[in-house]
C-alpha positions as CSV (number, residue, x, y, z in Angstrom):
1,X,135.9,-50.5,-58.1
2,X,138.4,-53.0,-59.4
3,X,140.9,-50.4,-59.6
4,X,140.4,-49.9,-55.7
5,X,141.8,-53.4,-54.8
6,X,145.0,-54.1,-53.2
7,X,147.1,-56.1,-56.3
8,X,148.1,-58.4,-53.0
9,X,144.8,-59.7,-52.8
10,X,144.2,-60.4,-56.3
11,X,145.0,-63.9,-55.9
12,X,143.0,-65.0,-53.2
13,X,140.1,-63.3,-54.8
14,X,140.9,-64.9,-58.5
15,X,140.7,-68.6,-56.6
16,X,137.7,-67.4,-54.5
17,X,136.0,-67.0,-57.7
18,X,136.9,-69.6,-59.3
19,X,135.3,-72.2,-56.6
20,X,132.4,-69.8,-56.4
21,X,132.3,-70.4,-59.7
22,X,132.8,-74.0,-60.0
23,X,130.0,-74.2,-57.5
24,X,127.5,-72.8,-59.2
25,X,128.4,-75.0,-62.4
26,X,127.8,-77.6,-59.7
27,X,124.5,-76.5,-58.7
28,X,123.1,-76.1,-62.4
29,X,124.6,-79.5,-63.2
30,X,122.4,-80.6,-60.3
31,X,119.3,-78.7,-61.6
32,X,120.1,-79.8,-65.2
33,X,119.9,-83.6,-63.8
34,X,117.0,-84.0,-61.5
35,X,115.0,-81.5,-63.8
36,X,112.4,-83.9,-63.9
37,X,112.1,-84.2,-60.4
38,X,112.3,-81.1,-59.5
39,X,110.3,-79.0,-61.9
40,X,107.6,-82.2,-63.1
41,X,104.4,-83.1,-62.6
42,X,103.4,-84.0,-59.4
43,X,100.1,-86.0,-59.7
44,X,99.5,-85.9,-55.5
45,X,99.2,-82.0,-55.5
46,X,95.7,-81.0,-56.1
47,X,96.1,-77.5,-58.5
48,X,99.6,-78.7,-60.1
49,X,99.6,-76.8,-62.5
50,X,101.9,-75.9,-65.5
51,X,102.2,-72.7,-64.6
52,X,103.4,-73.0,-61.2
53,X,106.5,-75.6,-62.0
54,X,107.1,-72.6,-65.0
55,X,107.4,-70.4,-62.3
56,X,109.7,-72.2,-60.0
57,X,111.9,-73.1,-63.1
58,X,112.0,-68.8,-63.4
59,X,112.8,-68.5,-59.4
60,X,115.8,-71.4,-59.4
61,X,117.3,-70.7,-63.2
62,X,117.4,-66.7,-63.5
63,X,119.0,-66.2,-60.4
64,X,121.9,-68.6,-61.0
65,X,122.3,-67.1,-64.6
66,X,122.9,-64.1,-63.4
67,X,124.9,-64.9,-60.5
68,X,126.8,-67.4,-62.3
69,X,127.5,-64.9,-65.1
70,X,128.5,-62.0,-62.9
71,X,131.5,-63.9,-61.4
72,X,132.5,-65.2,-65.0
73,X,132.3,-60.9,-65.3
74,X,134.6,-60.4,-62.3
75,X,137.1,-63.3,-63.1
76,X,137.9,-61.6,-66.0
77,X,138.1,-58.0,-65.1
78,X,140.7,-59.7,-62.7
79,X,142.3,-61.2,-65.5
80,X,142.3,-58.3,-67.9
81,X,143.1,-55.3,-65.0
């Protein structure tokens, strides 16, 4: 597929994902510091249980692995092709 795209448009799409990269440093950098508040105990919930904040840590953090990772992918396929 990279081979399909215009060598005009590398640029733009190099710096495109860069920020979307740098954003979703930003966003795990966020997670990272208000882990406690985010993914703690919550002692006014009736049922809090650890299994639950496990799960929400597996709904927020996977996804922005992957995502995160699949741009680092395409920056340097751009890099490289």
């Amino acid at each position: 597929m990279i081979a399909l795209i215009d060598p005009a448009v590398r640029p733009a799409l190099t710096v495109a994902t860069i920020f979307f990269i740098s954003l979703n440093l930003l966003a795990a950098g966020y997670v990272i510091q208000n882990w406690r508040r985010l993914f703690g105990p919550d002692p006014t919930i009736d049922g809090d249980k650890q299994a639950t904040r496990y799960l929400q840590v597996l709904v927020i953090t996977i996804p922005l692995l992957i995502l995160t990772f699949r741009l680092l992918a395409e920056l340097v396929g751009f890099w490289t092709g």
